[in-house]
Phi, psi and omega in degrees: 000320180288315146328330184275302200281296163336300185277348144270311165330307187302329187258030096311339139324292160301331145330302191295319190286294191328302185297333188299316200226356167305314208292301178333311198292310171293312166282005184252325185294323170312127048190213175274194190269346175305071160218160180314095159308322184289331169276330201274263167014294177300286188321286170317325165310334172306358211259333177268319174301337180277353156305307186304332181273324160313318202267324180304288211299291189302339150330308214265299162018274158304308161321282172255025174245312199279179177315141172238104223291152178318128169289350176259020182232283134330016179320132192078036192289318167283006166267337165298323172299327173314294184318283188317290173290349169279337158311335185279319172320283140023270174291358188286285178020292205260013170283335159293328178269028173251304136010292199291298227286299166334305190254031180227020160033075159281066195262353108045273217273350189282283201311324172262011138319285225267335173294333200256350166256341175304275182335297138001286119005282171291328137357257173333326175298289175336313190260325183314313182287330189274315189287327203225031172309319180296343174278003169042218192309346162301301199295343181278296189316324171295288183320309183326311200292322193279310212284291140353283206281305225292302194328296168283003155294316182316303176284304187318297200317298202300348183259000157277334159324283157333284176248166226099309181309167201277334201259321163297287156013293186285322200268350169084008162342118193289359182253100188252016168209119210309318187310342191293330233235354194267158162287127201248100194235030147266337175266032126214195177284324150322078223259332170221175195246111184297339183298332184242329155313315184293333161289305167297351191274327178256354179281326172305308149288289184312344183278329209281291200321260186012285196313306185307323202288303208283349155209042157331293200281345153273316178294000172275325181300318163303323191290295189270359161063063210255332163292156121301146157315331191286286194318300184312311159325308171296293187305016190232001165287295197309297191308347122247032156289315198297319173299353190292325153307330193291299178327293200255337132323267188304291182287044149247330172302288156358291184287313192300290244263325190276004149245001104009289167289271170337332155270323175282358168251144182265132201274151169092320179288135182332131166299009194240318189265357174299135162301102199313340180257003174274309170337293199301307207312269153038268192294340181303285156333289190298309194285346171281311170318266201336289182330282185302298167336274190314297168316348164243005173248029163280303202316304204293341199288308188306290188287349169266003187258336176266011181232003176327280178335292191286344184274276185346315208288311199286309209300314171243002161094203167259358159334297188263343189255029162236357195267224188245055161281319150279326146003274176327271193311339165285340194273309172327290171332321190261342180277329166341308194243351142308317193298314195257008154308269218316336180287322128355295195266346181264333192311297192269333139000258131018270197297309204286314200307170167285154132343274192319309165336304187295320183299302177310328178267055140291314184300329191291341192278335168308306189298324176297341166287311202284304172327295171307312195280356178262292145010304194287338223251335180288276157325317154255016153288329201245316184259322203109211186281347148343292185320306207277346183263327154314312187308320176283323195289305192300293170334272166333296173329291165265024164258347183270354162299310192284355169264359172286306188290293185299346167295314160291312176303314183324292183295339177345300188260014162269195177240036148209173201243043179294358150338309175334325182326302220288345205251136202243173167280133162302314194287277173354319167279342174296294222276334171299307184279267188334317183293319217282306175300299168294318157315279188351286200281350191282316197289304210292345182276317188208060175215148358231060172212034173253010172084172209275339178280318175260004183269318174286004191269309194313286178308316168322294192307328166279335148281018205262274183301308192307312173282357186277283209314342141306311170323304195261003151301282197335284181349292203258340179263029197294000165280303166308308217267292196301359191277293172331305205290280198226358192297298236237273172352289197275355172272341176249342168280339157291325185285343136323293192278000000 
């Protein structure tokens, strides 16, 4: 139960950061990094009084509409909803220099920020729970709290570190004094760049929809209680198990390429009036990106629908792997690879469109919010929690049309395709369907309740196919490995520094 409870607290965290700080984040993230530091600064900063106002609405919220678990099965559930948006606050802190850090591709400090409050975070978790069981929903708010505060310590030391120093220096670093990172509203009348406000205002709108496509399905489960706890439990396992990739892959790609794009593209502008050899870089990229998504999120679809059981089995026993937990996680595998193709194609989207663009595809994100959530909720009525990944697989589906559709329109008058990403070799595609097939039958002979003997044949059989199918990647995808070796990451990151 406490567990349960945890993870709608987690999504009022996330909630409270995302609407606060996604739109600040695409539009200070846009174009190049030569730009008025100090207004772009003033701006982000805004993002923590509008957290604080977020974390108040979604507070009360949580507090007085939803449900409130019995205090003797749960105890200290409002201090945790307290913990929990203040965490969120917490973390706003730290948005500029995470901004900053983004577009001058710290990615370093990013990867060891964030590895060192996960850690922390578990940690803590670890001895609260062995020492301290009876604090209940304290050990999650306190880790929350360690997880947060460690994060944005993290980002300060390193830019007190940072500047000033002969190596900012040496890079024309555009900040040279911590006081620079603070909001500055003497120097003109002018305190932000309304040009990049007006971007975020539309960006803005578009993250609250985003937000409803991207954890709809917990929130019809909070709302509408359409789930048993138990059934909310499992899906809420597959469901990170299933995300780990999505997580530690896919959004870090993501988040990298779409500044990428935004600096080698000009928004708003014709593809004709684009500079040509950045045009060329562009599609190159995006069609090697497409290429790879797509290629580890086949991987995961194929292989992940016969070892779903067994992956379940060893994590949690039959508890999860007789119910409808493989399912899940077999349905999860094909939404996998959907996540990551829309992350790709919305990344350069994104990146590319006007103001007016965004704006419009505000509307489609609406329609598409009012659809999905009625989808979700029809749909885990006729499958279950089934229902809600399906529900998602629906979602996905047609945003990668509509970003598919504005890509080809984009390139339309060049000679290039990078769409092409999307299209495999037929001998790959063989060698996808035979590993598929022979798992299918490898899990149905010898998995998972035939001992420890057929489970390690089952896993054989499956680095079996998995390496023929690395093999005829190399064989045949010989363009995607060499792009991976060296092409695109150290030439652009020279061309930063």
């Amino acid at each position: 139960m406490i567990g349960l409870v945890n993870v709608r607290l987690t999504l009022l965290y996330s909630t409270v950061v995302f609407l606060a700080r996604e739109a600040f984040r695409r539009a200070c993230l846009s174009g190049s990094t030569k730009r008025n530091w100090t207004k772009t600064i003033n701006l982000l900063w805004l993002t923590v009084p509008l957290g604080v106002c977020w974390s108040l609405f979604l507070g009360w919220i949580w507090l007085r509409l939803l449900e409130v678990p019995d205090p003797n099965s749960v105890p200290y559930y409002k201090i945790g909803v307290v913990a929990f948006g203040l965490s969120a606050v917490v973390e706003l802190l730290g948005e500029p220099f995470w901004v900053l850090a983004q577009a001058h591709l710290f990615i370093r400090l990013k990867v060891i920020a964030e590895s060192l409050s996960i850690i922390s975070k578990c940690i803590l978790t670890v001895i609260l729970v062995v020492l301290y069981p009876q604090w209940g929903l304290y050990i999650f708010s306190l880790a929350q709290l360690l997880y947060t505060s460690i994060l944005v310590l993290c980002y300060v030391m390193y830019f007190m570190k940072f500047l000033g120093s002969p190596e900012a220096t040496k890079k024309s670093f555009p900040v040279s004094r911590m006081t620079d990172l603070l909001p500055n509203l003497t120097e003109d009348q002018t305190v932000v760049d309304w040009k990049e406000a007006r971007l975020t205002w539309s960006f803005f709108k578009q993250s609250f929809l985003k937000q409803m496509l991207t954890e709809g399905e917990r929130y019809v489960m909070t709302f509408l209680n359409v789930l048993n706890f138990g059934d909310q439990g499992v899906y809420d396992i597959v469901n990170n198990l299933g995300s780990l990739v999505a997580r530690f892959i896919f959004l870090p790609i993501e988040e990298s390429f779409y500044i990428f794009f935004a600096k080698v593209l000009e928004r708003g502008t014709d593809v004709k009036l684009q500079k040509q050899d950045d045009l060329a870089m562009a599609a190159a990229v995006l069609e090697s990106l497409l290429k790879l998504v797509l290629l580890v999120g086949l991987s995961i679809t194929v292989f992940g629908y016969a070892y779903s059981q067994l992956a379940l089995d060893i994590y949690g026993g039959s508890m999860l792997s007789s119910g409808s937990g493989p399912s899940l996680l077999r349905c999860y595998s094909l939404y996998v690879l959907l996540l990551a193709v829309n992350g790709v194609t919305e990344c350069f989207t994104f990146a590319s469109m006007c103001k007016e663009e965004v704006d419009r595809f505000n509307f489609v994100m609406l329609a598409l919010s009012f659809t999905f959530l009625c989808v979700s909720y029809f749909l885990t009525q006729w499958q279950g929690s089934v229902g809600f990944i399906l529900a998602n697989c629906f979602n996905m589906s047609i945003r990668i049309a509509h970003s598919i559709h504005y890509i080809d329109n984009y390139f339309k008058e060049s000679s290039y395709r990078p769409l092409k990403g999307l299209l495999l070799s037929p001998s790959l595609i063989f060698v996808y369907i035979i590993s598929g097939v022979v798992t299918v039958f490898s899990e149905v002979f010898l998995c998972c309740d035939k001992g420890w003997l057929a489970r390690l044949i089952h896993i054989t059989v499956g680095a079996l196919c998995f390496a023929a199918t690395l093999i005829t990647i190399f064989v045949t995808e010989t363009k995607l490995i060499n792009f991976v070796r060296t092409q695109f990451l150290s030439r652009y990151t020279k061309k930063e520094t």
